[in-house]
C-alpha positions in Angstrom: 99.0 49.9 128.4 102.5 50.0 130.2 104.4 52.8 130.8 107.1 53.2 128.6 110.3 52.8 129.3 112.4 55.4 130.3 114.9 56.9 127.9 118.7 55.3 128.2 121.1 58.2 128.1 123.4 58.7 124.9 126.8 59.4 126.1 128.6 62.0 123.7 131.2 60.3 121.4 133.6 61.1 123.1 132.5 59.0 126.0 130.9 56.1 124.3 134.1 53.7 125.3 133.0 54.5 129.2 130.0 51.7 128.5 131.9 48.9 127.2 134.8 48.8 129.7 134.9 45.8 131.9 138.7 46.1 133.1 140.9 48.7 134.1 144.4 50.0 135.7 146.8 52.5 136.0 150.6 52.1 134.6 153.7 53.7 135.5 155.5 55.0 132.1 158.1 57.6 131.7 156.0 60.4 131.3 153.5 59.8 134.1 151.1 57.1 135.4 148.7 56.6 132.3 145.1 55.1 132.7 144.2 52.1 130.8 141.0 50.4 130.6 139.9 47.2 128.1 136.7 45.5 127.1 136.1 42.0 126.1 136.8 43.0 122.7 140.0 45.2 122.9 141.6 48.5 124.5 139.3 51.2 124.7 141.1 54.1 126.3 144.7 55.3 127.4 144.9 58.6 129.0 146.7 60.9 130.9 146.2 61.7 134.4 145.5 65.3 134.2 141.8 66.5 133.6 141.7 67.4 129.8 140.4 70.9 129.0 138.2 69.2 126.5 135.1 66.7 127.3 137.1 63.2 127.3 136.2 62.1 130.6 140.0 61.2 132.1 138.9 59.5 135.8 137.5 57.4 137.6 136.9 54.5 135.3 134.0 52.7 134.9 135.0 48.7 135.7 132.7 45.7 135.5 132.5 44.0 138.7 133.4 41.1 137.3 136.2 42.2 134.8 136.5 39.6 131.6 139.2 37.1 131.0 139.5 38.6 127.7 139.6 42.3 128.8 142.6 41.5 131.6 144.3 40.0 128.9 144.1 43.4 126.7 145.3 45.4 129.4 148.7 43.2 130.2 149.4 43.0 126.3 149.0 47.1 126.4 151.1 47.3 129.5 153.9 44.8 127.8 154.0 47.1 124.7 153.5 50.0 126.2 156.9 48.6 128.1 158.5 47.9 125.1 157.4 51.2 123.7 159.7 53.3 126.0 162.3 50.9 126.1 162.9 51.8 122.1 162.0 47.5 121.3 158.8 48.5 119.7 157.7 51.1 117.1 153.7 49.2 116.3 151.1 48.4 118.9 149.4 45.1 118.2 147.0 45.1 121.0 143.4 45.0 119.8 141.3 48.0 119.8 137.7 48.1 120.8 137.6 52.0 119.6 134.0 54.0 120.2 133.1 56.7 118.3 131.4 58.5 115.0 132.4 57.1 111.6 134.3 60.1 111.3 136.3 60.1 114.2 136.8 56.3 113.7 138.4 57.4 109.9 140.8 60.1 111.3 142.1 57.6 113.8 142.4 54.9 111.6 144.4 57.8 109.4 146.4 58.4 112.6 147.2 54.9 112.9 148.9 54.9 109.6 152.0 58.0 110.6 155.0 55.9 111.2 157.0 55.8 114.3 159.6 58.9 113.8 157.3 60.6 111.2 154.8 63.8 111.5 151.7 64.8 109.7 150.0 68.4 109.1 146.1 68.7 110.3 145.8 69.3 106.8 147.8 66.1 105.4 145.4 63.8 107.5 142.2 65.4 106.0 143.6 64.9 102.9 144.8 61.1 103.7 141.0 60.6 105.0 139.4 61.4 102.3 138.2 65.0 103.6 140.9 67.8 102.5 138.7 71.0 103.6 137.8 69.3 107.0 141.4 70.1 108.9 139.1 71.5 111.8 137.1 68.7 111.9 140.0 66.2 112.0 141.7 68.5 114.7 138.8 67.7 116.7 138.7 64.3 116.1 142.3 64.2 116.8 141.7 65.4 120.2 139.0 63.2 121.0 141.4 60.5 120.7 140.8 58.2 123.4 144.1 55.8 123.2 146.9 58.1 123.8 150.5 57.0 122.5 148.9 53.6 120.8 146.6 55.8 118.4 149.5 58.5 118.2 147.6 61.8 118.0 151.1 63.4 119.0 152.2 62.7 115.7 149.6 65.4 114.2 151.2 68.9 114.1 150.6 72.3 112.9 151.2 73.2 108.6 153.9 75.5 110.1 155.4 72.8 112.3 154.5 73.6 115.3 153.3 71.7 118.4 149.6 73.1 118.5 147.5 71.3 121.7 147.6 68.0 123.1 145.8 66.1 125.7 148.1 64.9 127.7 150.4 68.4 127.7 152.7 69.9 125.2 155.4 68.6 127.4 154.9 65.1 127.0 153.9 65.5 122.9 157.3 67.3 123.0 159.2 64.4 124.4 157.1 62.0 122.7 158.4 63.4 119.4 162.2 63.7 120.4 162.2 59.9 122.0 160.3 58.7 118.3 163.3 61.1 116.6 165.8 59.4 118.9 165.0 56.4 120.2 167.1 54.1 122.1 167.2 50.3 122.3 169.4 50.2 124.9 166.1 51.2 127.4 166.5 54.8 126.8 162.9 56.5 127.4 161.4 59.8 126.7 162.9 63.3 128.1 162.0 66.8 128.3 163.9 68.0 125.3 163.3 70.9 122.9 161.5 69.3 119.5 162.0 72.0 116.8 158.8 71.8 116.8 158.4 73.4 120.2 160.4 76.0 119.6 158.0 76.7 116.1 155.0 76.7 118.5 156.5 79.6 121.6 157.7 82.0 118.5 153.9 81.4 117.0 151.3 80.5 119.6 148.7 78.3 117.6 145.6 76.9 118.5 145.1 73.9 120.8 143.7 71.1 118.4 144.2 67.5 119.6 
């Protein structure tokens, strides 16, 4: 009898999108150089330089050595909006998605997907809007798993008491993410550090880092 085969590893959820990309690069933006990376079917992750204190894996990307048609085309169409974006010429991502994850997480960032451009949401609101209005933790952590920064807008999601609570890529950058979406400026204005009353909620009352 042959020897069986030896056990494939099962990346966490948080790192499933690692096995599907086939195309990646890094894009200059207002607030930093972001990493992007695509499969065949759609973007798969857009994160922020900086390590991340939770287990979203931020660098090096894994990359096909033969990177799709179809997954270069994903990442220019991201690039163009994410353009666009920051210019204040676009307030909805249309790139495809290829988004990995639990059937959970994939609910609370379809939820996310759904806060308007200029709005906020509670933890608490977004459980609700997902069908699960005593899992607020849950959804905090699923918030923070998000893998596609700024086009799954997870810096829309903000504490009951209005205040900033954690993000991935900084409080900084969910700060001016906020004001720019508040403010934003067609003429090719882009994002700032500015004061969102929300970040002066969140230095009078410290609050736990969720997302």
């Amino acid at each position: 009898m042959p020897a069986p085969a030896p056990a494939r590893r099962v990346s966490r959820p948080a790192e499933r999108w690692r096995a599907v990309v086939q195309a990646s690069v890094e894009h200059d933006t207002p607030l930093g150089r972001l990493g992007l990376a695509a499969s065949g079917t759609g973007l798969c992750a857009v994160l922020f330089p900086e390590p991340s204190p939770g287990p979203v894996p931020q660098s090096p990307f894994p990359q096909s050595p033969t990177p799709s048609r179809d997954a270069s085309r994903w990442l220019a169409q991201a690039q163009r909006e994410l353009d666009r974006y920051f210019a204040g010429r676009l307030r909805e991502f249309t790139v495809p998605l290829d988004l990995q994850g639990t059937p959970f997480q994939l609910a609370v960032w379809q939820g996310l997907r759904q806060i308007p451009f200029g709005d906020t949401l509670s933890y608490g609101a977004l459980a609700a809007a997902v069908g699960r209005p005593r899992a607020s933790r849950a959804v905090g952590q699923a918030n923070h798993l998000n893998p596609v920064s700024i086009v799954i807008p997870c810096h829309r999601v903000i504490g009951a008491d209005g205040s900033l609570t954690g993000y991935g890529g900084g409080l900084d950058r969910k700060q001016s993410l906020l004001h720019f979406e508040s403010n934003p400026s067609p003429a090719g204005g882009s994002p700032s550090p500015h004061t969102h009353p929300a970040a002066r909620a969140s230095r009078a009352t410290p609050a736990p880092r969720r997302d």
